[in-house]
C-alpha positions, 0 to 999 in steps of 0.5 A: 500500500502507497505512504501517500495518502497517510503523508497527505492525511498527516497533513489535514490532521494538523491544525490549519495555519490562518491564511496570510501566514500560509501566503506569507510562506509560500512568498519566501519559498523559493521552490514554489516561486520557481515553480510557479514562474516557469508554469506562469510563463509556459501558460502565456506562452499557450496563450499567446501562442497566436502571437509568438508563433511565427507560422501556421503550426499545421501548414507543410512546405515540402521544399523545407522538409528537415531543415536545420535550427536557423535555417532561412528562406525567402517568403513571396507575398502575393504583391511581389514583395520578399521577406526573409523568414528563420526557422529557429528550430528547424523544420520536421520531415513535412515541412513544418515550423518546429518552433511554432508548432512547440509553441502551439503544442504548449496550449494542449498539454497544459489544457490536458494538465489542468482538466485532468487535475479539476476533473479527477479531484473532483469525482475523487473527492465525492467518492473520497467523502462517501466511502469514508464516512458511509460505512456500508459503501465503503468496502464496495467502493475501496475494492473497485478502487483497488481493481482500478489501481492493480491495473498499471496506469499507462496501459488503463489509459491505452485500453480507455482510448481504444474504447472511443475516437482518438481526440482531445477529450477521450485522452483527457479521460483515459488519463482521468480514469486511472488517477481517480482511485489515487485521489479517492484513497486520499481523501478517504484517508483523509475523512477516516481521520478527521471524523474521529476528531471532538468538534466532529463527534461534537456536531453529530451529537448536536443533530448537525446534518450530513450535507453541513457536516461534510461541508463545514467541518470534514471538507475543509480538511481535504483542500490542502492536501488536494491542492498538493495531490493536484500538482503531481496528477497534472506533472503526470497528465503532461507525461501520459499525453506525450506517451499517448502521442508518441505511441500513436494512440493519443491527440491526431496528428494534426494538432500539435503537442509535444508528444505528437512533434517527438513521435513524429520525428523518432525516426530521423532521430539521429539525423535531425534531432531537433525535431526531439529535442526542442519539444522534449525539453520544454516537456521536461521543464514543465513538469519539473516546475509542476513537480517543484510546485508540488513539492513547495505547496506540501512543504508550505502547508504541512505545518510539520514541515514548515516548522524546521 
């Protein structure tokens, strides 16, 4: 059985520090303010992708097919007129703007990271709530869970793909499937702990109602170690999409991701490795700023932790 869930729950068992010294933590955190910068310019980077791409990221020039980082070429307007045009990342096998399309490919993995992260805490923290305060449900619930987790994710996420069309949304939800079981043993863990506490058993006593119990008094506990189990489920989203991609089985070709761009250029590899390399490290980037995120996040909300 995984330490993560008892880590996190370690965390919500603790008292809550008052929000300006949590803010004030994270401010002198220098994980979390890395983190936080390299994720804040990768999401203008998507969201200025119209802007900062220099090209139409789905448009093929087979007179550029492969062409070097640098490259440059003359570009004829209809009225005649030239401009010279550089490929700052070279070209791949079709033609294509690398630079463009990594700056394009940006917009889906951190859309793919943010929907997977909302959506899987969202349906696991339902679940989460009722399988650990409703007795009865709890066992049937837990066991499915266990199913799901006994199953590696990576091949739980290829066999939901095949189930539906290849696009956006049916790999966002063959990489949901598998991280809602890890969330729910969390929040599960989370509930068994905090509903043994006085004020709890004080409010069950008082006639307090399921629905104002969960809210008032055991969902508050959720959010810190949520927020932290939400960074590691988008840094591991980013990374199953580019698998999905570079296997064939993820995002159609003709939407640029990461993963699409280092599959597509796999097999000239060690010819043009640039096709490779630029998208790879701006994938590696992210997610080491997400995980940082992470890590920083769990640091400043644990009070143990924040404490030494």
């Amino acid at each position: 059985m995984s330490a993560e869930p008892t880590i996190l729950a370690a965390v919500a068992a603790e008292p809550v520090a008052p929000a300006r010294t949590v803010l004030k933590r994270l401010v002198h955190n220098p994980v979390v303010l890395i983190g936080g910068g390299v994720l804040l310019l990768m999401a203008l980077l998507g969201l200025l992708a119209p802007w900062l791409g220099t090209l139409d990221p789905t448009a093929i020039n087979p007179a550029t097919r492969n062409k070097v980082p640098g490259f440059e070429r003359t570009i004829r307007a209809d009225d005649g007129s030239t401009t010279q045009f550089k490929h700052r990342m070279g070209t791949d096998s079709l033609g294509r703007d690398v630079y463009s399309r990594v700056v394009y490919g940006a917009r889906v993995s951190l859309l793919i990271a943010v929907s997977v992260a909302s959506v899987s805490i969202a349906v696991g923290l339902l679940i989460g709530l009722i399988a650990g305060y409703v007795r009865p449900l709890d066992g049937i619930i837990m066991r499915v869970m266990d199913g799901l987790m006994a199953i590696p994710g990576i091949l739980l996420a290829i066999a939901v793909v095949s189930l539906f069309r290849s696009g956006l949304t049916a790999v966002i939800i063959a990489i949901i499937v598998p991280e809602i079981p890890r969330v729910v043993r969390v929040v599960r863990s989370i509930v068994l702990s905090v509903r043994e506490e006085p004020y709890v058993e004080a409010a069950i006593m008082a006639g307090t109602r399921l629905p104002k119990l969960m809210v008032r008094h055991i969902l508050p506990n959720t959010i810190a170690p949520l927020i932290v189990q939400g960074t590691f489920i988008a840094a591991s989203a980013i990374l199953v999409e580019a698998i999905l991609s570079f296997l064939g089985i993820g995002i159609p070709p003709e939407i640029p991701t990461w993963g699409n761009i280092m599959a597509e250029g796999r097999n000239l590899f060690r010819v043009f490795p640039h096709n490779i390399l630029y998208p790879g490290i701006f994938l590696g980037i992210t997610v080491l700023a997400v995980n940082m995120l992470g890590d920083g996040l769990r640091d400043t909300l644990d009070p143990k932790m924040a404490g030494r």
